[in-house]
Biopython code that builds the backbone (N, CA, C, O; Angstrom):
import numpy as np
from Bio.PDB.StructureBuilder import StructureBuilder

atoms = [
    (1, "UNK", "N", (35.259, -50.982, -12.742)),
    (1, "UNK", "CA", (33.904, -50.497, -12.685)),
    (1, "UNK", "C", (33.605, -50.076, -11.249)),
    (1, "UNK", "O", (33.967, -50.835, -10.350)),
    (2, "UNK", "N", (32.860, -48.720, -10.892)),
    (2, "UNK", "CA", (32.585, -48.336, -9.895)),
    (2, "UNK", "C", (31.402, -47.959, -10.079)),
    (2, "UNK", "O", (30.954, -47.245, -10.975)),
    (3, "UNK", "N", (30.595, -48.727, -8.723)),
    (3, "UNK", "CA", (28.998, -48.572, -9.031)),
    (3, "UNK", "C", (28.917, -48.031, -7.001)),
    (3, "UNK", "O", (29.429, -48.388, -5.940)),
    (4, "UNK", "N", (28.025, -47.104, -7.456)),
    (4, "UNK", "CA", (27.698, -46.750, -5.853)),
    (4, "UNK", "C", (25.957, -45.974, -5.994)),
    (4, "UNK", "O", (25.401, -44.987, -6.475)),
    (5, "UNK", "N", (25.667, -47.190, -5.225)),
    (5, "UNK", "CA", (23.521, -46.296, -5.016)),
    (5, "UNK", "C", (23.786, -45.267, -4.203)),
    (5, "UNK", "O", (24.721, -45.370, -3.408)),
    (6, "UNK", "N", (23.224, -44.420, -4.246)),
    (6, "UNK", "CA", (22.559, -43.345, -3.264)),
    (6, "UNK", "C", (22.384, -42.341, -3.949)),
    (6, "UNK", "O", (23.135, -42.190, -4.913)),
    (7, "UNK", "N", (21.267, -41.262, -3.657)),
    (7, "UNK", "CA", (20.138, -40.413, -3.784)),
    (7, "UNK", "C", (21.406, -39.007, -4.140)),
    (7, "UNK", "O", (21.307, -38.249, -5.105)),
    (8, "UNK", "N", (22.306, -38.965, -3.297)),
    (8, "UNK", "CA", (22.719, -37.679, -3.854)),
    (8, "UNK", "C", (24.300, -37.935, -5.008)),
    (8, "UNK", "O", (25.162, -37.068, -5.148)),
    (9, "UNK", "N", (24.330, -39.395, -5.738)),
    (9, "UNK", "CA", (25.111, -38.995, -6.460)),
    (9, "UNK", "C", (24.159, -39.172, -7.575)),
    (9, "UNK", "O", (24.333, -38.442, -8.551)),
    (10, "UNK", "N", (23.423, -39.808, -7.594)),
    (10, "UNK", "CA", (22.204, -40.383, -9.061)),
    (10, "UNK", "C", (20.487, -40.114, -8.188)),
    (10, "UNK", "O", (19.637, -40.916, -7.800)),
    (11, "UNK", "N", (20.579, -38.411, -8.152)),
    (11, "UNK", "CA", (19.397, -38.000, -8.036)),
    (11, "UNK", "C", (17.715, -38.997, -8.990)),
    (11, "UNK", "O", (17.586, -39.217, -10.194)),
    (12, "UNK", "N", (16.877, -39.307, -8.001)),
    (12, "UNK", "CA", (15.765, -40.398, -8.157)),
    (12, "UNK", "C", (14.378, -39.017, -8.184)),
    (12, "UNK", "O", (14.430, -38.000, -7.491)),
    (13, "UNK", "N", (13.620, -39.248, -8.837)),
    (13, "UNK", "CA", (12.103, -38.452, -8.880)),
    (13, "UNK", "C", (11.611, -38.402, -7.060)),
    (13, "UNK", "O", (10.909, -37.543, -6.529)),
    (14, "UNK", "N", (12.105, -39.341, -6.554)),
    (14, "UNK", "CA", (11.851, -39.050, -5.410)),
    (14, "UNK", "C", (12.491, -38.382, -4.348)),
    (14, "UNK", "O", (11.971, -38.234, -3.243)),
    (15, "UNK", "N", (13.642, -37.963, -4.670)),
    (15, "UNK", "CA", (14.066, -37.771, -3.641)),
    (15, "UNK", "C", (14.545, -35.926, -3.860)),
    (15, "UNK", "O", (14.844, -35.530, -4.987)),
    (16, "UNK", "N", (14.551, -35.369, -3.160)),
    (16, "UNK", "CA", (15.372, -34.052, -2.807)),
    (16, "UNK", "C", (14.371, -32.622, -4.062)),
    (16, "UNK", "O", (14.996, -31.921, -4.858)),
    (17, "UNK", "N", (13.379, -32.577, -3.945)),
    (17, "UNK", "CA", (12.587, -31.724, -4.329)),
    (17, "UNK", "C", (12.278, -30.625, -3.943)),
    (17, "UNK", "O", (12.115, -30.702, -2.726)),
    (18, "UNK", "N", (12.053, -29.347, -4.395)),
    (18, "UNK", "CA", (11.875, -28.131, -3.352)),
    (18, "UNK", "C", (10.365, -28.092, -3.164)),
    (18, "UNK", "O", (9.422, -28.373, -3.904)),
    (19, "UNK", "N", (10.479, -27.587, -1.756)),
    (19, "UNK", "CA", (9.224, -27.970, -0.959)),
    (19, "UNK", "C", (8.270, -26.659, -1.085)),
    (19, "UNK", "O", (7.229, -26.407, -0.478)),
    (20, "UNK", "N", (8.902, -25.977, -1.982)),
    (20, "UNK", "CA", (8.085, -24.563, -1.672)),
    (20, "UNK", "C", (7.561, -24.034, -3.347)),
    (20, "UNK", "O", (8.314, -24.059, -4.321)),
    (21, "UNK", "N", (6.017, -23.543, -3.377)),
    (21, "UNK", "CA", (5.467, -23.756, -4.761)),
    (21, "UNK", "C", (5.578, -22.458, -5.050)),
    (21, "UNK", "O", (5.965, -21.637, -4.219)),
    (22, "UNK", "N", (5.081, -22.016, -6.862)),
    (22, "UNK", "CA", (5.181, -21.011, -6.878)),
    (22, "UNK", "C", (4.751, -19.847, -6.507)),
    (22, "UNK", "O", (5.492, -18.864, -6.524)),
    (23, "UNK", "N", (3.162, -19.784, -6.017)),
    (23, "UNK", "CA", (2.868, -18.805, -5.321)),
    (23, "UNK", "C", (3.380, -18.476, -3.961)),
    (23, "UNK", "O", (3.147, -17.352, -3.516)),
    (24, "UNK", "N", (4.009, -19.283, -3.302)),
    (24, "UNK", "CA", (5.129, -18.646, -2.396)),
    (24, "UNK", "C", (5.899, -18.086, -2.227)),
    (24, "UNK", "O", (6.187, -17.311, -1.315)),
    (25, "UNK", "N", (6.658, -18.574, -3.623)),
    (25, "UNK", "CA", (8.046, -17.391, -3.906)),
    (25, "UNK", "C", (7.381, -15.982, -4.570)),
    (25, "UNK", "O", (7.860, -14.863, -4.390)),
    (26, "UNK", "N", (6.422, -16.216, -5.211)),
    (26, "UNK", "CA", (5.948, -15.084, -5.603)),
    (26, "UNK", "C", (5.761, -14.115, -4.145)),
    (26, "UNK", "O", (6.549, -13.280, -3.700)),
    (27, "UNK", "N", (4.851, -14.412, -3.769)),
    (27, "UNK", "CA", (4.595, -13.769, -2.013)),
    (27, "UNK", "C", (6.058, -13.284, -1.145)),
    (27, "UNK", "O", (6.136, -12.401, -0.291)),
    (28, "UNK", "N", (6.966, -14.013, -1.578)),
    (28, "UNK", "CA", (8.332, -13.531, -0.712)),
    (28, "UNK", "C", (8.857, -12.396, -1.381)),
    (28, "UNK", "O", (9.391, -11.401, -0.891)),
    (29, "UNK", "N", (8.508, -12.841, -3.251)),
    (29, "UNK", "CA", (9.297, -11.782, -3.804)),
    (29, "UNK", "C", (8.437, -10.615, -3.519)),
    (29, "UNK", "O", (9.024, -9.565, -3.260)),
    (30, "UNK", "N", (6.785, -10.620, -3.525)),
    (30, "UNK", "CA", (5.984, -9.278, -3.339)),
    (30, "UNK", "C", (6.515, -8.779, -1.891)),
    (30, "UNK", "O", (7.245, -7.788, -1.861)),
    (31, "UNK", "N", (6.193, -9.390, -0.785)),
    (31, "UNK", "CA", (6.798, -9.084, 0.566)),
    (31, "UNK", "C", (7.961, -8.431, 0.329)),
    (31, "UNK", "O", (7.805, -7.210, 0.315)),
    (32, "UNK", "N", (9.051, -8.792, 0.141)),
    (32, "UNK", "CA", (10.447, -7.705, 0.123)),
    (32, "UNK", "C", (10.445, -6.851, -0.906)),
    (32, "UNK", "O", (11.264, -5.961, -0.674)),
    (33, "UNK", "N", (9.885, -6.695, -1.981)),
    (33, "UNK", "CA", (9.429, -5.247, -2.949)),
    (33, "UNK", "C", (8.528, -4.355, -2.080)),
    (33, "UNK", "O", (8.665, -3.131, -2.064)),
    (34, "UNK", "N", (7.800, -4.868, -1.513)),
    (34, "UNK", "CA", (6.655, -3.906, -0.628)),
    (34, "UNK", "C", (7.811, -3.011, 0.513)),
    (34, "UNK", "O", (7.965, -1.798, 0.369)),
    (35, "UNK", "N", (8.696, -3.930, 1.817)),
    (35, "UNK", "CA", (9.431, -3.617, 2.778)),
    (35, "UNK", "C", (10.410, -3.022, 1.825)),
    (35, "UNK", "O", (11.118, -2.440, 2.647)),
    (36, "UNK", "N", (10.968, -2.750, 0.626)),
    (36, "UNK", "CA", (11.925, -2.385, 0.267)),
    (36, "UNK", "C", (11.839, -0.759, -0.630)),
    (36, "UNK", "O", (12.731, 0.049, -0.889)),
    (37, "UNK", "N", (10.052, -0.747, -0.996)),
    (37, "UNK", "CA", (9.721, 0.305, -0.964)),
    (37, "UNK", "C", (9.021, 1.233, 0.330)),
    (37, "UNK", "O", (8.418, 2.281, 0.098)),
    (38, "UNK", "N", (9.157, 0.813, 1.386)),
    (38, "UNK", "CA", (8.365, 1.182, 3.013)),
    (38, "UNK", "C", (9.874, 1.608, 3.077)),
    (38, "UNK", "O", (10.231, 2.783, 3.161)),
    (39, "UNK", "N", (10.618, 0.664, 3.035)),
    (39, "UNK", "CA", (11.836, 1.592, 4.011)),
    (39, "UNK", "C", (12.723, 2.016, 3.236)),
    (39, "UNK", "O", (13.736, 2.267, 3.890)),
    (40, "UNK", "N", (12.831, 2.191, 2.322)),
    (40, "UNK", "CA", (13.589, 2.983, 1.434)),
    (40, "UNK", "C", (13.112, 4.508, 1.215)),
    (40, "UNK", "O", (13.899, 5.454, 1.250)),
    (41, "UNK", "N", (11.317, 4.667, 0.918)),
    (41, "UNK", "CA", (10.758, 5.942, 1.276)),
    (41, "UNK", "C", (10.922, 6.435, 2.701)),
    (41, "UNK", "O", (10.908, 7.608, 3.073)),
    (42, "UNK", "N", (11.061, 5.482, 3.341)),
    (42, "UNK", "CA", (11.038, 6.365, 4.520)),
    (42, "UNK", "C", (12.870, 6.901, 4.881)),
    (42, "UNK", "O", (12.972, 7.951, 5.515)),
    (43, "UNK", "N", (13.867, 6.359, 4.576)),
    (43, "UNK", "CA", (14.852, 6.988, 4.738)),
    (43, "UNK", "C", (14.915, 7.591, 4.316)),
    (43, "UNK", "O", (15.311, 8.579, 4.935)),
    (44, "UNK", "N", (14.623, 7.796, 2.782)),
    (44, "UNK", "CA", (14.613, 8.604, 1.638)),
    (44, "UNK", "C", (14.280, 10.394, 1.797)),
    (44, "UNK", "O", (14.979, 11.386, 1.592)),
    (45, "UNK", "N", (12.528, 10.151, 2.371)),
    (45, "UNK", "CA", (12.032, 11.443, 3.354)),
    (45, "UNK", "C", (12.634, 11.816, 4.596)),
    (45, "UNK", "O", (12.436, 12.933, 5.073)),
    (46, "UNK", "N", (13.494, 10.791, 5.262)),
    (46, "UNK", "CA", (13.787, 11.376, 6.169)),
    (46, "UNK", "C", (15.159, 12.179, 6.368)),
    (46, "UNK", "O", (15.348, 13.308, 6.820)),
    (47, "UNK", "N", (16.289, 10.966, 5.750)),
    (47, "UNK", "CA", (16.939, 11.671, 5.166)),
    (47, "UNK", "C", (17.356, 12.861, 4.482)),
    (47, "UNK", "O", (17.924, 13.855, 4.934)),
    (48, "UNK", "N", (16.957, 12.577, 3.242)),
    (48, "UNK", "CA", (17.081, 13.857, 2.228)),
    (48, "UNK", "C", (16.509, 15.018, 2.669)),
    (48, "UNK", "O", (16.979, 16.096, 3.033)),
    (49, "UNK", "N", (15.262, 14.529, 2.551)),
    (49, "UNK", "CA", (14.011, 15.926, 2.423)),
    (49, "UNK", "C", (13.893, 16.378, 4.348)),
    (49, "UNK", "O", (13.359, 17.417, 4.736)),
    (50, "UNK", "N", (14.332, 15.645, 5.007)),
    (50, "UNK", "CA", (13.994, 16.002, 6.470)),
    (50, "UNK", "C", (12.628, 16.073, 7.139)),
    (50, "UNK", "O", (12.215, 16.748, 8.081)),
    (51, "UNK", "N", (12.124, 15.265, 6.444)),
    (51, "UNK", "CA", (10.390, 14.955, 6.896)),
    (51, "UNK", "C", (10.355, 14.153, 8.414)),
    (51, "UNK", "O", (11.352, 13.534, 8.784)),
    (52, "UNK", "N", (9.540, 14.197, 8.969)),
    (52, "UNK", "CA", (9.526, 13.722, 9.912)),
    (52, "UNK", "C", (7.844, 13.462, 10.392)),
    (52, "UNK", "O", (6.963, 14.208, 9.966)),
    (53, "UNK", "N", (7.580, 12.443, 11.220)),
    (53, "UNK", "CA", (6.329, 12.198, 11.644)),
    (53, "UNK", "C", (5.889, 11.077, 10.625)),
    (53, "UNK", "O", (6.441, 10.058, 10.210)),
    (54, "UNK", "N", (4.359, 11.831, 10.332)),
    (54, "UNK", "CA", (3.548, 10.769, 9.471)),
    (54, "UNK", "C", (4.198, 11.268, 7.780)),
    (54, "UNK", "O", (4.152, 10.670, 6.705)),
    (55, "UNK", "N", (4.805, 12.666, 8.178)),
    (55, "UNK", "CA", (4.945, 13.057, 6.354)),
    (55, "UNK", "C", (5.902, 12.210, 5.955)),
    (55, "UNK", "O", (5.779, 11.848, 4.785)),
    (56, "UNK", "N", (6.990, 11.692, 6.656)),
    (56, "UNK", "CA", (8.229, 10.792, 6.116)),
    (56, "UNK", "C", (7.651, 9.462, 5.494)),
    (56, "UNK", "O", (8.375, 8.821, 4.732)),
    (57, "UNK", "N", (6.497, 9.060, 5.759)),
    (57, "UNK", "CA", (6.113, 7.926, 5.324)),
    (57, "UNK", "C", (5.561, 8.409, 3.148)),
    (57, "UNK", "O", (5.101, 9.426, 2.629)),
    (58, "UNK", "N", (5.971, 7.013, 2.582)),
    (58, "UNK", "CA", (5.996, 7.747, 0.951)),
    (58, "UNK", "C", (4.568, 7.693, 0.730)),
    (58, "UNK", "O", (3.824, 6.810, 1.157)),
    (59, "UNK", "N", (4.163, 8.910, -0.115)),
    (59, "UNK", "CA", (3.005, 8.987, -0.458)),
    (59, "UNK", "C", (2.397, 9.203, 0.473)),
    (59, "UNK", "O", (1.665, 8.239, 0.695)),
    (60, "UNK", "N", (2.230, 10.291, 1.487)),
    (60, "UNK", "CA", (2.258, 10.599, 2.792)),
    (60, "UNK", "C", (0.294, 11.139, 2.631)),
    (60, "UNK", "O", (-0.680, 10.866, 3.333)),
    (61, "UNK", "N", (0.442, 11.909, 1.471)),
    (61, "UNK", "CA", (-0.743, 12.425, 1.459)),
    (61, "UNK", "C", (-1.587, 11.613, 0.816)),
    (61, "UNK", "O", (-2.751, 12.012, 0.851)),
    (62, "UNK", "N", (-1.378, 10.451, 0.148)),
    (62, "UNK", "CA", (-2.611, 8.917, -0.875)),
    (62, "UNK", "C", (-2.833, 8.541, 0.648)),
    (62, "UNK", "O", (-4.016, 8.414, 0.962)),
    (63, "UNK", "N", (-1.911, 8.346, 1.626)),
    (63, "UNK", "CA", (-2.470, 7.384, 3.379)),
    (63, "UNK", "C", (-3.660, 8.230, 3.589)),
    (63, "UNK", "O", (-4.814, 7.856, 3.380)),
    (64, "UNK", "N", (-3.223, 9.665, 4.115)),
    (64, "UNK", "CA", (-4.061, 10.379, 4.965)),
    (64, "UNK", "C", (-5.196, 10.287, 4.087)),
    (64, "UNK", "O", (-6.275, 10.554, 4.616)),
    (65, "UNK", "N", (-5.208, 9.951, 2.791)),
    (65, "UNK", "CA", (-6.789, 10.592, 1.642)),
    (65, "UNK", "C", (-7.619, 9.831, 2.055)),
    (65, "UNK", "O", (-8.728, 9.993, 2.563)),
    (66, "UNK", "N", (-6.408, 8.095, 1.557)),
    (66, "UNK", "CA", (-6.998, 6.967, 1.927)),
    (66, "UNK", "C", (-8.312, 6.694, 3.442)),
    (66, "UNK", "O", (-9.524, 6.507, 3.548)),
    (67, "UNK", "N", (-7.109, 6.827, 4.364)),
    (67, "UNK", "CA", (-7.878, 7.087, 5.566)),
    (67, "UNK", "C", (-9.437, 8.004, 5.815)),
    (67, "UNK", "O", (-10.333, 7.396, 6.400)),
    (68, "UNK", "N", (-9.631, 9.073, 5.474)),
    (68, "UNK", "CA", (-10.510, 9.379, 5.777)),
    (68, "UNK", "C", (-11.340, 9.174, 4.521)),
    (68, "UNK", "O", (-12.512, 9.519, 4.672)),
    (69, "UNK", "N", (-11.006, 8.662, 3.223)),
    (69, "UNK", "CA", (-11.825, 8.149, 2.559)),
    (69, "UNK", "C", (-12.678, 6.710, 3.180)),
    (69, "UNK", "O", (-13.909, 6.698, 3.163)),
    (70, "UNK", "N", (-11.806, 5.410, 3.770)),
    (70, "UNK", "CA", (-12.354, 4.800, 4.971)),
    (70, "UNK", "C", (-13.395, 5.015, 5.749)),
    (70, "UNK", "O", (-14.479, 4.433, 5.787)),
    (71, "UNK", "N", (-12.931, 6.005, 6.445)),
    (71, "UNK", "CA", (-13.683, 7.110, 7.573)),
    (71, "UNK", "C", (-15.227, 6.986, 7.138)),
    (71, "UNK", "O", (-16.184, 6.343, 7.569)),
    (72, "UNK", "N", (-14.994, 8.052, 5.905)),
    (72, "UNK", "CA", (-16.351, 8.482, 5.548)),
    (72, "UNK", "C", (-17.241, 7.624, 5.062)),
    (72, "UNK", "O", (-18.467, 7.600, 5.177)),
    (73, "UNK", "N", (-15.954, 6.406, 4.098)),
    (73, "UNK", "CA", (-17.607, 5.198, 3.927)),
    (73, "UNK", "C", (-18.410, 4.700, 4.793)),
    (73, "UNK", "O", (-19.640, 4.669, 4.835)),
    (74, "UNK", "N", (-17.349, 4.185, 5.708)),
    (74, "UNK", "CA", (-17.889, 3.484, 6.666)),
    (74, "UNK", "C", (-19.146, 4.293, 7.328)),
    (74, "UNK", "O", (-20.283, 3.845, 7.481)),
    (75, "UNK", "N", (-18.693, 5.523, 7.665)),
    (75, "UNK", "CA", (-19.723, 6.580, 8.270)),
    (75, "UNK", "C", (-21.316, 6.583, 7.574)),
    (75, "UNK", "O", (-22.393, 6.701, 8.159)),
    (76, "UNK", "N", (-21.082, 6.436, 6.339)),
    (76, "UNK", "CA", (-22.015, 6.463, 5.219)),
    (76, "UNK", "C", (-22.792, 4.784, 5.012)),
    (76, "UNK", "O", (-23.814, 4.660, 4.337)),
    (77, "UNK", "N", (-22.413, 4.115, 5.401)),
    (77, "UNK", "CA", (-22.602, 3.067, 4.935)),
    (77, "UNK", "C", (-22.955, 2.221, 6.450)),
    (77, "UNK", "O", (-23.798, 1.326, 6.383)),
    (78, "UNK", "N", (-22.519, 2.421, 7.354)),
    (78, "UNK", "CA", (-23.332, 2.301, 9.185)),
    (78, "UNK", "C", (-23.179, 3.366, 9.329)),
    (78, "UNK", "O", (-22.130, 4.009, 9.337)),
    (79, "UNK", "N", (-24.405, 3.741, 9.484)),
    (79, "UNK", "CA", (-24.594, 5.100, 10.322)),
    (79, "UNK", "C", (-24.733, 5.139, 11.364)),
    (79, "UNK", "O", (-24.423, 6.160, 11.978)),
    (80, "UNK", "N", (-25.427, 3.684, 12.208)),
    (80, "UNK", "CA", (-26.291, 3.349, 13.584)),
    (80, "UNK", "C", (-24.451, 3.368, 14.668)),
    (80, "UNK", "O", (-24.143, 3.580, 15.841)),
    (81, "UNK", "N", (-23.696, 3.010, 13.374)),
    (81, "UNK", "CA", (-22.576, 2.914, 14.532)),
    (81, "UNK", "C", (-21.642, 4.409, 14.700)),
    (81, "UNK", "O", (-20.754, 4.604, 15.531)),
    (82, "UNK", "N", (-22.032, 5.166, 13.876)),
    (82, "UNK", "CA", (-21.628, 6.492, 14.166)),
    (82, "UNK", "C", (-22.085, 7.492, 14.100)),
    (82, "UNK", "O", (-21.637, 8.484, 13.526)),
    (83, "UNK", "N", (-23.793, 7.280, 15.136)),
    (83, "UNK", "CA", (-24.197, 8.353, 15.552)),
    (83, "UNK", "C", (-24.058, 9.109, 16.446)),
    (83, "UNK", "O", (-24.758, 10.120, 16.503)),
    (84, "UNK", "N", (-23.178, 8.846, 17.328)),
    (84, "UNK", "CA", (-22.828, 9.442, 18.408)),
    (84, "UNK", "C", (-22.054, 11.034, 17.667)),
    (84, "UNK", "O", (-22.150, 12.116, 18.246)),
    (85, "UNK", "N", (-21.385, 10.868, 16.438)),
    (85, "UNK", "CA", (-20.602, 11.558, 15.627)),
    (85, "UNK", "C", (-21.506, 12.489, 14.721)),
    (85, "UNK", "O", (-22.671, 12.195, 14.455)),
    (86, "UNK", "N", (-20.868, 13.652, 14.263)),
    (86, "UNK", "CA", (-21.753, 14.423, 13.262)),
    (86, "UNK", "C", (-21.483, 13.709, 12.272)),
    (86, "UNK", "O", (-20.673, 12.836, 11.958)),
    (87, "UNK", "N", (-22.853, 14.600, 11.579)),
    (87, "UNK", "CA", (-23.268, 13.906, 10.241)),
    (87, "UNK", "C", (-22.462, 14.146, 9.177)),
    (87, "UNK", "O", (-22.371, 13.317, 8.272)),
    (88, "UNK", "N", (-21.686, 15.474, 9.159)),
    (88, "UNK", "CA", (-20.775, 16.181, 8.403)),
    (88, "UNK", "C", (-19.525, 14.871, 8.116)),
    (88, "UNK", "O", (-19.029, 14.114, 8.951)),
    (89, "UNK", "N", (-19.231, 14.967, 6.436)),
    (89, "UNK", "CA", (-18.178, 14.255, 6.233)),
    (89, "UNK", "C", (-17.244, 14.889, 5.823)),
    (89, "UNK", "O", (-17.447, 15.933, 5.203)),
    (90, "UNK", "N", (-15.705, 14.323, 6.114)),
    (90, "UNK", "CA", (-14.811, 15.415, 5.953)),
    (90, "UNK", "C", (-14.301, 15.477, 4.402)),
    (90, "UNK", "O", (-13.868, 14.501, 3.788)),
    (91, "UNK", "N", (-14.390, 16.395, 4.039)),
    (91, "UNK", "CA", (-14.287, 16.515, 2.290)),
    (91, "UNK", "C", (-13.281, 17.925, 2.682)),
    (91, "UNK", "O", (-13.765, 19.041, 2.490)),
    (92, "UNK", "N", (-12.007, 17.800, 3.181)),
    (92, "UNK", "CA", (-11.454, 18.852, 3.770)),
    (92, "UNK", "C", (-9.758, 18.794, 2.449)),
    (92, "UNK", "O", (-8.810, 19.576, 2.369)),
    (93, "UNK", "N", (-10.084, 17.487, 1.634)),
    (93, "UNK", "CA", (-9.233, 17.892, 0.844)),
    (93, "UNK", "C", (-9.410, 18.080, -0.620)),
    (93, "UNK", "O", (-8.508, 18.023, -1.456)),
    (94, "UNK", "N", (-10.864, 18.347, -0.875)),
    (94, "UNK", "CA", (-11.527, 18.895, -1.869)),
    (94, "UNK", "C", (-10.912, 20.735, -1.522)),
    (94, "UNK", "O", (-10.828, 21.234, -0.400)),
    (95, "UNK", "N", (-10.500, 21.551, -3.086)),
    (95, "UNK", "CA", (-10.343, 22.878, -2.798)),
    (95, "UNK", "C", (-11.442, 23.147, -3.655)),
    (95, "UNK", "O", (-11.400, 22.828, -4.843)),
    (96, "UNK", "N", (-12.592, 23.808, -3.053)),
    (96, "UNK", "CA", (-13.419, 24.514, -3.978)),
    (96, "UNK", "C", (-14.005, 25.478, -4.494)),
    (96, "UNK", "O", (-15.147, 25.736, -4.872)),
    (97, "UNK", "N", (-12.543, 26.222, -4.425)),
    (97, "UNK", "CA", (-12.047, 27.476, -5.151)),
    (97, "UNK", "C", (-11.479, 27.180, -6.219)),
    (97, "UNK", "O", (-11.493, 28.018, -7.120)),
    (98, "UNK", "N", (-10.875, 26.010, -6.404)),
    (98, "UNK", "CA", (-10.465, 25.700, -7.408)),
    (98, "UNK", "C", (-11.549, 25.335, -8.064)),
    (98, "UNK", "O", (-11.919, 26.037, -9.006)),
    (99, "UNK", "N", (-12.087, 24.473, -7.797)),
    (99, "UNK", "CA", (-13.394, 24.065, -9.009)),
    (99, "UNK", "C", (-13.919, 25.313, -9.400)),
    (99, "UNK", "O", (-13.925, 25.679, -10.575)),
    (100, "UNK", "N", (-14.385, 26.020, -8.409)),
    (100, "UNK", "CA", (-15.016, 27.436, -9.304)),
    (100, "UNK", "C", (-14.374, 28.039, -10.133)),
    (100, "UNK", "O", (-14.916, 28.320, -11.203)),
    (101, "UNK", "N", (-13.367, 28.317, -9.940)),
    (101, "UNK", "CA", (-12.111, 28.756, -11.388)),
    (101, "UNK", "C", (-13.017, 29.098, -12.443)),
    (101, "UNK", "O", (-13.480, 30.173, -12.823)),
    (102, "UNK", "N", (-13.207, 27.446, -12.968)),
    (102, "UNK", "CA", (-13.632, 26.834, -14.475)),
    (102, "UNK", "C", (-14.759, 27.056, -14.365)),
    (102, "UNK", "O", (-15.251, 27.200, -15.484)),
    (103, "UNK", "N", (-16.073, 27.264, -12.924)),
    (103, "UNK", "CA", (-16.890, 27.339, -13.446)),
    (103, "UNK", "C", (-17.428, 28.894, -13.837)),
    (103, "UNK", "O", (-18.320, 29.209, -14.625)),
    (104, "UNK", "N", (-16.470, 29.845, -12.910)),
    (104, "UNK", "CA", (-16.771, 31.417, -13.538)),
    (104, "UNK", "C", (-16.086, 31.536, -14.858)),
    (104, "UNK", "O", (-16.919, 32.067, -15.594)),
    (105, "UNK", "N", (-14.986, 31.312, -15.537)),
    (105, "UNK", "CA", (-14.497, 31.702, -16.768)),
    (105, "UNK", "C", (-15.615, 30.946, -17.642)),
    (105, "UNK", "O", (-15.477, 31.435, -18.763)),
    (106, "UNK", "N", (-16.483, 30.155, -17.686)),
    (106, "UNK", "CA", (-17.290, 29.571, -18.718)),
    (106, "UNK", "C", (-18.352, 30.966, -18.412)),
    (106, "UNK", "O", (-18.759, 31.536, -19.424)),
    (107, "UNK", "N", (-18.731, 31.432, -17.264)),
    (107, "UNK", "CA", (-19.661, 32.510, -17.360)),
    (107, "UNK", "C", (-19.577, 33.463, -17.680)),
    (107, "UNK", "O", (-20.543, 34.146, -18.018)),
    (108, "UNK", "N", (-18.059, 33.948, -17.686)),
    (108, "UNK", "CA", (-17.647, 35.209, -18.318)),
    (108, "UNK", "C", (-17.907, 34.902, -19.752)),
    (108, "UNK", "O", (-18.318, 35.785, -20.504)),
    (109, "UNK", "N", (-17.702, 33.777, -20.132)),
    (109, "UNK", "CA", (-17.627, 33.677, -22.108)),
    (109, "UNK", "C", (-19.000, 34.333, -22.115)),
    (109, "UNK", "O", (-19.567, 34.570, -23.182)),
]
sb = StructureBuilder()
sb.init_structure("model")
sb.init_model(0)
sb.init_chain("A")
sb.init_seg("    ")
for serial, (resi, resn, name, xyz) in enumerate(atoms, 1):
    if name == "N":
        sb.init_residue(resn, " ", resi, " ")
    sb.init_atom(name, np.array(xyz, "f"), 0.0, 1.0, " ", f" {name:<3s}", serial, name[0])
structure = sb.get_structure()
């Protein structure tokens, strides 16, 4: 008969548990899906397509929308802090030639 105590041949409720819960690993796994789509678009554009600057970054044009969508709330929403600035908001990626399109062919009917 061979009898021997200790924790790592006859694992105990107490002893040797992982210290890390599940919303952590979740967070590690979101963290490296996020960096793995950042730098994969960006070789990707830079690489392949030969983009360079801010366009190499993916979804180059949702940032810039993003951004001055930002811009303009904020502008809209404190004004006291950006009066030094015109009042004009930039709606510079609205085309509204295009909207008219649809609205002259309904006038021709």
């Amino acid at each position: 008969m061979f009898l021997w105590k200790t924790p790592h041949a006859c694992p105990t409720a107490q002893g040797g548990g992982s210290k890390i819960s599940g919303g952590a690993i979740f967070a590690i796994i979101l963290s490296v899906l996020f960096g793995v789509y950042w730098i994969g678009g960006i070789l990707y554009k830079r690489i392949v397509m030969g983009q360079r600057g801010f366009n190499q970054l993916p979804n180059a044009e949702y940032w810039r929308a993003l951004a001055n969508f930002v811009k303009n709330f904020f502008g809209m929403v404190f004004p006291s802090c950006c009066a030094n600035r015109s009042r004009q908001y930039n709606y510079g990626h609205v085309n509204t030639d295009e909207a008219n399109v649809f609205i002259d062919d309904d006038d021709e009917e």
